[in-house]
N, C-alpha and C positions, 0 to 999 in steps of 0.2 A: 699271551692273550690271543685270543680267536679273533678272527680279523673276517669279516664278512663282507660283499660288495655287492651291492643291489642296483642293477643298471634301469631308469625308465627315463625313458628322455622326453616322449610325451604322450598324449597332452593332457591337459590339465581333469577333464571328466576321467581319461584312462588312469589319470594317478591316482584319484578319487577312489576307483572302483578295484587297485590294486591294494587300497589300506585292510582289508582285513588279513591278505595273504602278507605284509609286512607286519602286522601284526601278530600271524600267528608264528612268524620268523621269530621275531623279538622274545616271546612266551618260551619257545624253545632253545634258544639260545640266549637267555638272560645277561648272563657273562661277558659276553660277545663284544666286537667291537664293529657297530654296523653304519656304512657310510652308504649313501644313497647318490650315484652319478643320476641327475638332473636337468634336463635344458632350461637357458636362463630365463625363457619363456612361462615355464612353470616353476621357479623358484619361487614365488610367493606361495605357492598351495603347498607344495613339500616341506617347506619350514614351516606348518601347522601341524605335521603330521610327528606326532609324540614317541618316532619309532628308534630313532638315526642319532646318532652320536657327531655324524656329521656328514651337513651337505657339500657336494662336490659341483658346481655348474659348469656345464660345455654352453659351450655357443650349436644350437640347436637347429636355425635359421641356417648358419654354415652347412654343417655336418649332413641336414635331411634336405635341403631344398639349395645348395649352391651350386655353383658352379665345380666340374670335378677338383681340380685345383683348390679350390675353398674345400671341400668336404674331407681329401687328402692334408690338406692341413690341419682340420679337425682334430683328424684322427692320428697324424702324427703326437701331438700335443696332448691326446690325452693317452700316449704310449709314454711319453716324455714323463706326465704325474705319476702314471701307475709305475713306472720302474726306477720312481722317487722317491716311493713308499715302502718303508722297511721297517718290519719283515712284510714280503708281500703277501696278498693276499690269499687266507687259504681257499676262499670255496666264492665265486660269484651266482647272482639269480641275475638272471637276463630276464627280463618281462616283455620282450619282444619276438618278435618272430625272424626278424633278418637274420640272414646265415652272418653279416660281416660283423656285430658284435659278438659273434663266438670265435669270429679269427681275430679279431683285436685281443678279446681274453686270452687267445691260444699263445699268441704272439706277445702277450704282457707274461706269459708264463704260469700263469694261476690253473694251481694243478688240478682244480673241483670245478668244472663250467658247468651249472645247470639251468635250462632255459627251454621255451616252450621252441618247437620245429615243426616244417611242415613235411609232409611226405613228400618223399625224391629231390629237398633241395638242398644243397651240400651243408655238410653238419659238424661244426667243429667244434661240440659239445661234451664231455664225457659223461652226459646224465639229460639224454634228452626226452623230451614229455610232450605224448601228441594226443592234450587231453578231445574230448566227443567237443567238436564243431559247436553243436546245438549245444553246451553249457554256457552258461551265463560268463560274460568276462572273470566277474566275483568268483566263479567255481572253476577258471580256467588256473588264472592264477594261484588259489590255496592247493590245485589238484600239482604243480611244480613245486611248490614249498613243501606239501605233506609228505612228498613222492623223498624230499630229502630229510624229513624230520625223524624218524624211524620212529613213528608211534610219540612223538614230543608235543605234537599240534594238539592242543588241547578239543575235546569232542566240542565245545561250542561253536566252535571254528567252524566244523568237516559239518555239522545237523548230524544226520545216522549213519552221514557215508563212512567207510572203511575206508584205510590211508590205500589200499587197493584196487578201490571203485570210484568208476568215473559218472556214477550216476548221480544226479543233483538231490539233496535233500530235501525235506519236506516242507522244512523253512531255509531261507535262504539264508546266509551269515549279517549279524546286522553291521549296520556300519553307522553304529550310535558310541559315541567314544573314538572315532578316531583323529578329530578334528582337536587340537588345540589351541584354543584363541588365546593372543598375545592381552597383556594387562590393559584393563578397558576396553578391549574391542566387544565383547559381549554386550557390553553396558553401552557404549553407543550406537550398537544395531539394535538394542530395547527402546533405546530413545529416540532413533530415526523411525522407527515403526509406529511407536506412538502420535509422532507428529502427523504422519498420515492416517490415523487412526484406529490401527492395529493394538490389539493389547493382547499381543502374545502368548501372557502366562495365564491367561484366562480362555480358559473351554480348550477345542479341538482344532487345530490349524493344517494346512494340509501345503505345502510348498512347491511350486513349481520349477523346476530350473529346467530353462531353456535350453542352454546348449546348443553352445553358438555353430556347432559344423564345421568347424574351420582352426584348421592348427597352420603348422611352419609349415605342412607338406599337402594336405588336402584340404580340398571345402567341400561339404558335403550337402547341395541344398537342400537334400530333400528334409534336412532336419531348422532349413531356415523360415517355420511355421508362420504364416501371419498372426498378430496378435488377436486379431477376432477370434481366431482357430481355440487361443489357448483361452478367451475367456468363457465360449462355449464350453468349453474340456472343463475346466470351473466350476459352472455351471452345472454338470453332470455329475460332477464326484460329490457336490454338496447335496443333493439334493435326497 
């Protein structure tokens, strides 16, 4: 069996905005056996994601924001899992940009390392992808997946792009379907909404999510809006 390994450690919007490219993995690789490394920090949102046959959690808090000593031990630990798993794995996607998850891969042995890289920093990838700046996260990450699908990724995925253009399509990939809610959890976000007197399934609703700026390694204020900001913004889009 085909053995796949999908590393995003965080954070929780980035894992969000990486489900269409695990999704078009899963499409092309149906068979497969695909485990998703995760930090425990966003183990809640990756266990909704209907891609993974199973998740793997690191301590994320260690590994991106410890002490070196802590982050060395991290990554001892998860050389310890990967060369516990047999037959290892043939091909990983890295959804990050650090050089030191492709020497972890190198050094776990996994003979297919493909992940996104930046220009001039050491690269121990066999398949690296250094999609245009200016694409959307959404289009950085399917442009790493496509790049390994040989024509597999089905065209809803890519819009018009070709598996060999980094230019963004006319629509963007939706990311309606990749969310799976656990039994009942739908039915009491309809009922929590109702209490405040939303009713959901009725007319056109439009969602905001905030997005807190802030993972295990950075905080970003300029995305910590005031809430007047967002109810103006409201405001606009309804009108």
């Amino acid at each position: 069996m085909e053995k796949l390994l999908c590393i995003k450690i965080a954070s929780q919007g980035d894992l969000l905005l990486a489900a269409p490219a695990f999704r078009a993995l899963r499409q092309a690789h149906p068979s497969a056996q695909v485990t998703l490394m995760v930090g425990s920090t966003c183990e809640e949102v990756a266990r909704h994601l209907p891609f993974f046959d199973e998740i793997q959690r690191v301590n994320d808090r260690a590994l991106m924001a410890g002490a070196f000593w802590e982050k060395a031990g991290e990554a001892w630990r998860i050389l310890r899992w990967l060369a516990s798993r047999k037959p290892v794995y043939s091909e990983v996607f890295i959804f990050h940009r650090d050089w030191r998850y492709g020497l972890l891969m190198r050094l776990a042995r996994i003979p297919v390392r493909r992940g996104l890289s930046r220009r001039g920093a050491p690269c121990f990838l066999t398949h690296p992808c250094q999609p245009d700046e200016q694409d959307h996260h959404v289009e950085q990450y399917l442009a790493m997946v496509a790049a390994g699908a040989e024509g597999k990724v089905q065209s809803s995925e890519v819009g018009s792009r070709t598996l060999a253009t980094r230019h963004p399509p006319p629509v963007p990939p939706s990311l309606a379907g990749v969310w799976s809610f656990a039994e009942g959890e739908k039915e009491a976000a309809l009922e929590g909404a109702a209490q405040h007197g939303f009713k959901p399934m009725e007319g056109k609703w439009i969602a905001l999510g905030f997005g807190g700026g802030r993972n295990v390694k950075t905080q970003t204020e300029l995305k910590w809006w005031p809430l007047t900001h967002y109810r103006e913004l409201a405001g606009q889009l309804i009108r």
